[in-house]
C-alpha positions as CSV (number, residue, x, y, z in Angstrom):
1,X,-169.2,80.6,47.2
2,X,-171.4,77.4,47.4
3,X,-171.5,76.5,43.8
4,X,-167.3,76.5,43.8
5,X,-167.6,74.5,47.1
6,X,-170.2,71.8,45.4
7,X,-167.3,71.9,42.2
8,X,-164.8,71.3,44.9
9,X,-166.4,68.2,45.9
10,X,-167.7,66.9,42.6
11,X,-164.1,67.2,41.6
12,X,-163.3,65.0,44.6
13,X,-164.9,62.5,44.1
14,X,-164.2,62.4,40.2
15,X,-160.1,62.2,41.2
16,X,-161.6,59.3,43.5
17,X,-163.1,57.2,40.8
18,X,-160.3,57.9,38.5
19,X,-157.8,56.7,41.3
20,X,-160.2,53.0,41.7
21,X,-161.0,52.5,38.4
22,X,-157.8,53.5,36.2
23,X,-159.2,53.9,33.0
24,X,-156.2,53.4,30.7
25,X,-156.4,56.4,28.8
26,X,-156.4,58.8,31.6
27,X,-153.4,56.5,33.5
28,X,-151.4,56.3,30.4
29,X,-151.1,60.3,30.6
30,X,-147.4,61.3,30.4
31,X,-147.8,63.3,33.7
32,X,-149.8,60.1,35.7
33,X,-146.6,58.3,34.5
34,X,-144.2,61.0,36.1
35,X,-146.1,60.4,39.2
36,X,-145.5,56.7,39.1
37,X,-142.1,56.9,38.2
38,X,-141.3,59.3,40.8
39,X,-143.8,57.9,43.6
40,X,-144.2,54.7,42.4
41,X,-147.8,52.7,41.7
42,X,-148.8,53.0,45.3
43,X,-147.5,56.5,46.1
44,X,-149.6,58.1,42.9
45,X,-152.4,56.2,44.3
46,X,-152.1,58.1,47.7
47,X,-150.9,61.6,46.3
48,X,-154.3,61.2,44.4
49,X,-156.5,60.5,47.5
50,X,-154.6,63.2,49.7
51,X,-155.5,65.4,47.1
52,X,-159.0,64.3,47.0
53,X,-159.3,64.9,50.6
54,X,-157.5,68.6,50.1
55,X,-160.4,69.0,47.6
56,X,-163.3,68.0,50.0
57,X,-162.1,69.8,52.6
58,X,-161.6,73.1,50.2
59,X,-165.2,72.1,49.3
60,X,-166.7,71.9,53.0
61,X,-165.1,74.9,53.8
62,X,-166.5,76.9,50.9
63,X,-169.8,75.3,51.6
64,X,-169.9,76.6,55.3
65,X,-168.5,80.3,54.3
């Protein structure tokens, strides 16, 4: 179970850096643009770092199994 917890944070912090950095080909994704039409710029932002958060805790949680 360790090695899915250390994927669950990795994968954490990857949706992180996306989320900062927006590198246009991944935010020009039809889905990333549902998000923002739907939530709005700010609320994809935050649906991205709740679910960042979702994934480290996921992560922790397999780590302390």
């Amino acid at each position: 179970m360790k090695i899915w917890g250390i994927i669950a944070i990795v994968y954490a912090v990857v949706v992180v850096v996306i989320t900062v950095v927006k590198p246009e080909k991944i935010w020009k994704m039809k889905k990333i643009q549902l998000f923002e039409k739907v939530l709005g710029e700010k609320g994809t932002e935050i649906f991205f770092y709740i679910f960042a958060v979702a994934a480290v805790v996921l992560g922790v949680w397999l780590l302390t199994k």
